[in-house]
LUMVO-286702 format. One line per 2 residues: number of its first residue (from 0); their letters; for each residue x, y, z of C-alpha. Coordinates in Angstrom, 2 decimals. Example, Ala and Ser with C-alpha at 12.3 -4.5 7.8 and 13.67 -1.06 7.14 Angstrom:
BEGIN
0) AS) 12.30 -4.50 7.80; 13.67 -1.06 7.14
***
This chain:
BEGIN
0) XX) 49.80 -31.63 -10.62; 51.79 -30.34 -7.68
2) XX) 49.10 -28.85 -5.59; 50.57 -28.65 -1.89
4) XX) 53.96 -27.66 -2.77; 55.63 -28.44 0.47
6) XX) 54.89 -31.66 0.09; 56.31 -32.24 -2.88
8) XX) 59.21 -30.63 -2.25; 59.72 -33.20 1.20
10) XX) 58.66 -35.78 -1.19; 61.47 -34.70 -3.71
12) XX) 63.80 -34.90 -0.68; 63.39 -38.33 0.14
14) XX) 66.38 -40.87 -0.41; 64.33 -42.70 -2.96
16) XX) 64.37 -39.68 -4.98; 67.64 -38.50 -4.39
18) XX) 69.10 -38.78 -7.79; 66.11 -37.21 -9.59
20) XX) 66.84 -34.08 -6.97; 70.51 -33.81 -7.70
22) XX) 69.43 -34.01 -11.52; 67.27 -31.04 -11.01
24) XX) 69.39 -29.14 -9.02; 72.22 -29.84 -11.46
26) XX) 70.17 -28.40 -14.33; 68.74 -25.71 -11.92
28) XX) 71.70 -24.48 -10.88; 73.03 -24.26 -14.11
30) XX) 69.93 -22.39 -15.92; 70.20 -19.76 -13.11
32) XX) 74.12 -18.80 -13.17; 73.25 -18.27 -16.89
34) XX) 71.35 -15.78 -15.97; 74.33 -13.74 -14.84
36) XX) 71.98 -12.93 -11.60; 73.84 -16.06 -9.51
38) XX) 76.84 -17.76 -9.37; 78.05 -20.70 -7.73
40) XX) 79.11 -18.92 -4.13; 75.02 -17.74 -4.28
42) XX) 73.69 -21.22 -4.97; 76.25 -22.96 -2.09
44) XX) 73.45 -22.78 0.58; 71.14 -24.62 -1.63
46) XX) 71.42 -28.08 -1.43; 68.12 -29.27 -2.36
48) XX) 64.82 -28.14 -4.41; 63.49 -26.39 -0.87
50) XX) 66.88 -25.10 -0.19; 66.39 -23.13 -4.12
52) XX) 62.62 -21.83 -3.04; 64.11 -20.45 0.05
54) XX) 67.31 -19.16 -1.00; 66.07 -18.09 -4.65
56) XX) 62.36 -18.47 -5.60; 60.83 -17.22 -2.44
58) XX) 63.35 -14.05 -2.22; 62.95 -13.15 -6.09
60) XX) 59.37 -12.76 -6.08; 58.61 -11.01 -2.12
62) XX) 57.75 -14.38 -0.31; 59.78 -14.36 2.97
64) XX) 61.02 -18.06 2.61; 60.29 -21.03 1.09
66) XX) 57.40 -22.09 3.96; 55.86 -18.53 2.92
68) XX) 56.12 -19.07 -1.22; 54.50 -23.19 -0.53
70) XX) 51.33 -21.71 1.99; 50.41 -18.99 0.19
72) XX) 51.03 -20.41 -3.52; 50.13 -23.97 -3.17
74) XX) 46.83 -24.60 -5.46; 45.33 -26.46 -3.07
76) XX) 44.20 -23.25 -1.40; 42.62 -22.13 -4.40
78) XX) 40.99 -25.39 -5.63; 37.24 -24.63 -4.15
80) XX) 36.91 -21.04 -5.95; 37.95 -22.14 -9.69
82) XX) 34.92 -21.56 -11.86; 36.58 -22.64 -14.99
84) XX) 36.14 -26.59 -16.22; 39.63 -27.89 -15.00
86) XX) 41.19 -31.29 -15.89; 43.82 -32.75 -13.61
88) XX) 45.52 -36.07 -14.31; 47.23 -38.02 -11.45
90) XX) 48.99 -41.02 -11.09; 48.86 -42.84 -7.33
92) XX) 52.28 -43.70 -7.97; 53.18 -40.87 -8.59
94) XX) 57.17 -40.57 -6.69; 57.33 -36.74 -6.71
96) XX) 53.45 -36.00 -5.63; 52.21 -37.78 -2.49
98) XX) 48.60 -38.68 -3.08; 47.24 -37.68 -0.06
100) XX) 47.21 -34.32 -1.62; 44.15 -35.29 -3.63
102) XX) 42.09 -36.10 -0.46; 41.25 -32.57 -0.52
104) XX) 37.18 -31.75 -0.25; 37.40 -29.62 -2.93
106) XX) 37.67 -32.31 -5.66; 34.24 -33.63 -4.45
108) XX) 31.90 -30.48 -3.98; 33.86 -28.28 -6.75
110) XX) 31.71 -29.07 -10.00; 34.48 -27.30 -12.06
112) XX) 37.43 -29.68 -10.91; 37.45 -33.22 -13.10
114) XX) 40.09 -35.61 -10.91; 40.93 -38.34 -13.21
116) XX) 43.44 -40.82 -11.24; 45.62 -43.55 -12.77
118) XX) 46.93 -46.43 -10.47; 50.12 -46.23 -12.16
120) XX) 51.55 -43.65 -14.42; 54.54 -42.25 -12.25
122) XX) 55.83 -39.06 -12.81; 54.15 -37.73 -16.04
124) XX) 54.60 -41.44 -17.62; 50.78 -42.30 -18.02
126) XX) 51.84 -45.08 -20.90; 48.97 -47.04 -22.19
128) XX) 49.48 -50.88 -23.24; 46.90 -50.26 -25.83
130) XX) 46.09 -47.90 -27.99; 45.61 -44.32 -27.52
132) XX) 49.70 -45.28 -26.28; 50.18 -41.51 -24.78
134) XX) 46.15 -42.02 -23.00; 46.55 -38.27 -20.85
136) XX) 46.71 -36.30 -24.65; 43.77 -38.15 -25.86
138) XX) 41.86 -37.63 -22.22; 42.91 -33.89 -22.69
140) XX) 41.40 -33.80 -25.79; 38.11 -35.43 -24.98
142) XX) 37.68 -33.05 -21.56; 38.61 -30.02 -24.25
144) XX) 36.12 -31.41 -26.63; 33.34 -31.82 -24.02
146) XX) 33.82 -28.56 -22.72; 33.29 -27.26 -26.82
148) XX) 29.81 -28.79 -26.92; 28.35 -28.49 -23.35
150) XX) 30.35 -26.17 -21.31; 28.24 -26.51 -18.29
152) XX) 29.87 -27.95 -15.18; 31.48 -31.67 -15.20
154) XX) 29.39 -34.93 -14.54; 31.73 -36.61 -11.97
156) XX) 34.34 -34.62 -10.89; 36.56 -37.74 -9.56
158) XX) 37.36 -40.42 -12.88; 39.25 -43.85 -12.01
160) XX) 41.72 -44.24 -15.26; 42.66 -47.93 -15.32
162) X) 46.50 -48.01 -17.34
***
């Protein structure tokens, strides 16, 4: 869950994720000139997933830039007023989301927030050795199922998933 979005978008950056960025940007790029609103000469200035928010996201929807769009859109600003039962599944190892993210206060005083956090799971992976195999569907599930029966607020809002 990409909460503080400048951060992930300097994490993104980073050398050790350099070929996952020019993947995305690749199949960025490409989804956007179909569009017929860009072409290439548009996307030139662009060389990286903050270089997009600045030169496309931010403009197309009124931010001024892409420092605007990531302070005033990043969930982590918005984390201590949700009043709706909210699961988020993280991985520590996460190579796109920096952790630190999570140290935010709201995940221990918000009743609504339930923080379940993996070791290891990477990007989205959260593989199980045993069986439930594909674990975060089956912890969806449950959290959607507990919600169905009590729908009051959470027990612990911060889980330790070993995978």
């Amino acid at each position: 869950t990409p909460i503080e979005l400048a951060a992930c978008a300097k994490r993104i950056g980073e050398p050790r994720n350099r070929i996952y960025e020019r993947r995305f940007l690749k199949r960025m790029r490409a989804r956007l000139i179909k569009t017929g609103r860009y072409d290439l000469k548009d996307l030139e200035p662009a060389r990286s997933l903050y270089g997009i928010d600045d030169v496309i996201t931010a403009p197309s929807f009124g931010f001024r830039g892409a420092d605007h769009y990531y302070e005033t859109q990043s969930a982590a600003r918005f984390l201590d007023r949700i009043r709706v039962p909210t699961l988020l599944i993280q991985a520590k190892d996460d190579p796109y989301i920096p952790f630190e993210a999570y140290s935010q206060k709201a995940f221990r005083t918000n009743p609504f927030l339930r923080l379940v956090v993996t070791g290891h799971g990477g990007h989205l992976g959260f593989l199980s050795k045993a069986p439930p195999r594909f674990w975060a569907d089956e912890a969806a599930l449950e959290f959607l199922r507990e919600m169905a029966v009590a729908p009051a607020q959470p027990e612990s809002p911060i889980s330790l998933h070993e995978t």
